[in-house]
N, C-alpha and C positions, 0 to 999 in steps of 0.2 A: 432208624429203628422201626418205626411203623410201618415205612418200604418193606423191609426187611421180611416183616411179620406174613406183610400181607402176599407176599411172592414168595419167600418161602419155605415147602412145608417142614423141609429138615430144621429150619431153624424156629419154627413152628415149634415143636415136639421139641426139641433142645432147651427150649423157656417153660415146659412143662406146660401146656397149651392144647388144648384139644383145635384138631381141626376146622370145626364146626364152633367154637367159640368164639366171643366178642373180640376184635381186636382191641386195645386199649389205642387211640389217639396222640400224637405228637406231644400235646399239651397233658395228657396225664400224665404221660411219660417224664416229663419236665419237671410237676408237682413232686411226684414220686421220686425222682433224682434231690430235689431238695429236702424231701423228708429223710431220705439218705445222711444228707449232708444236716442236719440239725440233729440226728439220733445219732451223730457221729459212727458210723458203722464201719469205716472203712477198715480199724484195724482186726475186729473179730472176723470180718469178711475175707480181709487178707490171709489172715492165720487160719480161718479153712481150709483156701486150699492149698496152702504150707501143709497142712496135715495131710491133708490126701494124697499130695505124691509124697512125703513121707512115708505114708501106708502102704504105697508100691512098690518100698527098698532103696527111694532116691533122696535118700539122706544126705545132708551138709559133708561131703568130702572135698580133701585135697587146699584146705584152705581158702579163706576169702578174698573177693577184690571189692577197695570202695573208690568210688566217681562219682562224677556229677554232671547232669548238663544244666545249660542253662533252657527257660520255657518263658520266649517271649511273647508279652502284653503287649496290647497298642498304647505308645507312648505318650502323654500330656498333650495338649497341644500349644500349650506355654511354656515346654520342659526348655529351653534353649535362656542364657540369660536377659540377654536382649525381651525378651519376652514373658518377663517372671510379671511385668505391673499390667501384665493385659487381661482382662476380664475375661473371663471364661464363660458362655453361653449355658444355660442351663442343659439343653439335650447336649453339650459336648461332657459337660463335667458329670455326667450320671452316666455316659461310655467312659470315666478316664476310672480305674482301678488305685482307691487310695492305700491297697497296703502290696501293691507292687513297690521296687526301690529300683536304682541303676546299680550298674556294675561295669567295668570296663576288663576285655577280655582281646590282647592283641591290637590293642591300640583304636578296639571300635568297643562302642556305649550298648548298650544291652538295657532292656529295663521290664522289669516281670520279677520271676522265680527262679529255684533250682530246684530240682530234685537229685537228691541225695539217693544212692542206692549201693546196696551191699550184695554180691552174688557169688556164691561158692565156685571154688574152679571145676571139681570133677562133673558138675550137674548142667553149670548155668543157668543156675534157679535164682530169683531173686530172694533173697532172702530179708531184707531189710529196706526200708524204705523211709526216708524223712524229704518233707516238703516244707520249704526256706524262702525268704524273701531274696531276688538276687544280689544284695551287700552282705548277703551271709556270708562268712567265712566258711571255707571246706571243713578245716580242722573244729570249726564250733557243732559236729554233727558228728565228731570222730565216736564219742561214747555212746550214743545213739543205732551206730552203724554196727559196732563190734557184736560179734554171733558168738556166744558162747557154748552156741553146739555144737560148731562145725568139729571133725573127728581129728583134723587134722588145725595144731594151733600155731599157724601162719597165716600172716596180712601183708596184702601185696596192695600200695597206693601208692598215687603221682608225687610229687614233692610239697604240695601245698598242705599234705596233712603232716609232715614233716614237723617236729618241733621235740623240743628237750622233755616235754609234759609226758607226749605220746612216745615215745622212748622208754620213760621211766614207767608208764602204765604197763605197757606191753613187756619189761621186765618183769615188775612184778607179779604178771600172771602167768608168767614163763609161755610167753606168745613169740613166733617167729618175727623177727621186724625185716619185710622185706620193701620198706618202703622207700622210695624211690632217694637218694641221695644231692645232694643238690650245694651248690659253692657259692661262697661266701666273699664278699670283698677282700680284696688279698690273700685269699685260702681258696686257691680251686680246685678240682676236682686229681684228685692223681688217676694213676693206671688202676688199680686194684676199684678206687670207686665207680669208672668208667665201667670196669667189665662189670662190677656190680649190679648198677643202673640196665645194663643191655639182656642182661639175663634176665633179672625181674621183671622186664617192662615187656620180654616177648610172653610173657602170663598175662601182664596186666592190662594188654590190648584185647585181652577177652571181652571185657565191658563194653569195649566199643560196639560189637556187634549187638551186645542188646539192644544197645541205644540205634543203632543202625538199623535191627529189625522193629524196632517198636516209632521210628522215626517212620519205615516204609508206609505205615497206614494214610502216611500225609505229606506233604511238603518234610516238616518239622515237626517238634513239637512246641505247638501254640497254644497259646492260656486264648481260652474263650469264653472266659465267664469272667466273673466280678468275685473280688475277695477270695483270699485264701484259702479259707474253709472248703469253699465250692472247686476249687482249683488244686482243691489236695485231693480231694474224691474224685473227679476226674482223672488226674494223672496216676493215681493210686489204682483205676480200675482198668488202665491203659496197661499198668505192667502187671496186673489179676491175671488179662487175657495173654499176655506173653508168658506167663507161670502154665498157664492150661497149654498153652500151643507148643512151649515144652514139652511138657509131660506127654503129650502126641506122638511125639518125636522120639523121645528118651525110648519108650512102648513100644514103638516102629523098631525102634534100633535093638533092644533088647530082643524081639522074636527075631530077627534076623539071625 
C-alpha cells in the first residue's frame, strides 16, 4: 500500500490524497487496519458499497448462489498426533492462530477459515458474506447467507446446504429450492435428479469465478494475520474490491 501511494498518482487521488501530501507509512497503515477491525467496520463498509451499485440499477436479480472456499492458515506445529506432547517454543506458538480449526476436504486436512458468500446470478455481485472457523458446516451459514432482496426468489447451492431444515425454510418463504440434490445410502439418484443437478449446477459454477477472480490477486487465498476478527476484515475487503471492480465492468458493459 505505501508502494502503491508513493508510485502512483491515479491511485494517489483515488484514496482521496493530495499530491503533495504526507504519505502515511507501512506501519500506520497497519494501526489503522486494526482500528478497522476493533470498531468493527466491515459490515457498514460492505453495505456501502451494496448501495452504490444498487444506485446504478444493478440490483439483486435473477436469483442467488451460496459457496464457500476454504482460506488457509499456517498450521500448528504440533498439529500431527505423534506430536500433541511437544512443547511449543514461545516465538512458534505466538505464529500459530488459536481460533483457526481443521477441516478435511477430498481426503486432504486444511486448517484456517471459510468464507461463506452469497452472489446474485444476473450481477455477480456479492451480496452476503459470513467469515467461519473451517469445521464450520456450510449449512450452519445458510440463514446468514439468504438475500431477501433478491427480485427473483430462487437459491442455487452445492449439496452440503442440502437438509430437510433448509427445504422447509425455503418453503415456507415460497423461495425456489434449486439446491443441488444428492443420494443417499440405498436411495440414489434417478434420471429426473440427475438432469436436475446438471441444470442447476451450470448456474451455480458462477461462484467459481469469483473465487477464481479474487484468488488471481495471489496464489490463493491465505489468512495472514492472527484471529478471526482480523481475518474477517481482510477477506471481507478482498471481495469490497471485487464488488467495485464489478461495478467497472457492469459500467463498461452497459455503455456498450
Amino acid at each position: 500500500m505505501e508502494f502503491m501511494l508513493r508510485d502512483r498518482r491515479r491511485f494517489i487521488e483515488f484514496v482521496g490524497l493530495h499530491p503533495h501530501s504526507e504519505v502515511p507509512d507501512a506501519k500506520s497503515i497497519w494501526l489503522f487496519k486494526n482500528k478497522l477491525t476493533k470498531a468493527s467496520c466491515l459490515e457498514p463498509l460492505f453495505n456501502e458499497v451494496l448501495r452504490q451499485i444498487d444506485a446504478k440499477g444493478f440490483i439483486a436479480q435473477g436469483g442467488q448462489i451460496m459457496d464457500a472456499t476454504i482460506l488457509e492458515s499456517r498450521k500448528p506445529r504440533n498439529s500431527k498426533p505423534e506430536e500433541k506432547t511437544t512443547a511449543i517454543a514461545p516465538h512458534q506458538e505466538r505464529q500459530t492462530d488459536p481460533d483457526a480449526t481443521f477441516t478435511k476436504k477430498h481426503e486432504k486436512t486444511y486448517h484456517g477459515y471459510k468464507g461463506h458468500i452469497s452472489i446474485d446470478v444476473e450481477h455477480k455481485v456479492v451480496r452476503k458474506l459470513v467469515v467461519t472457523t473451517a469445521s464450520t458446516h456450510d449449512s450452519q451459514t445458510f440463514d446468514d447467507l439468504l438475500d431477501a432482496h433478491n427480485t427473483k426468489k430462487e437459491v442455487h447451492a452445492d449439496s452440503a446446504y442440502k437438509s430437510k431444515e433448509t427445504d422447509e425454510k425455503l418453503a415456507e418463504q415460497c423461495i425456489t429450492n434449486r439446491i443441488v440434490r444428492r443420494a443417499y445410502r440405498n436411495k440414489p439418484l434417478n434420471g429426473h435428479d440427475k438432469r436436475f443437478n446438471k441444470t442447476s449446477s451450470k448456474i451455480r459454477c458462477t461462484v467459481e469465478h469469483v473465487f477464481g477472480q479474487v484468488k488471481s490477486w495471489g496464489r490463493k487465498i491465505q489468512v495472514r494475520s492472527i484471529g478471526i476478527s482480523r481475518e474477517e476484515l481482510l477477506i471481507g475487503l478482498r471481495f469490497m474490491v471485487y464488488n467495485m471492480q464489478q461495478l467497472r465492468r457492469l459500467l463498461d458493459k452497459a455503455a456498450v
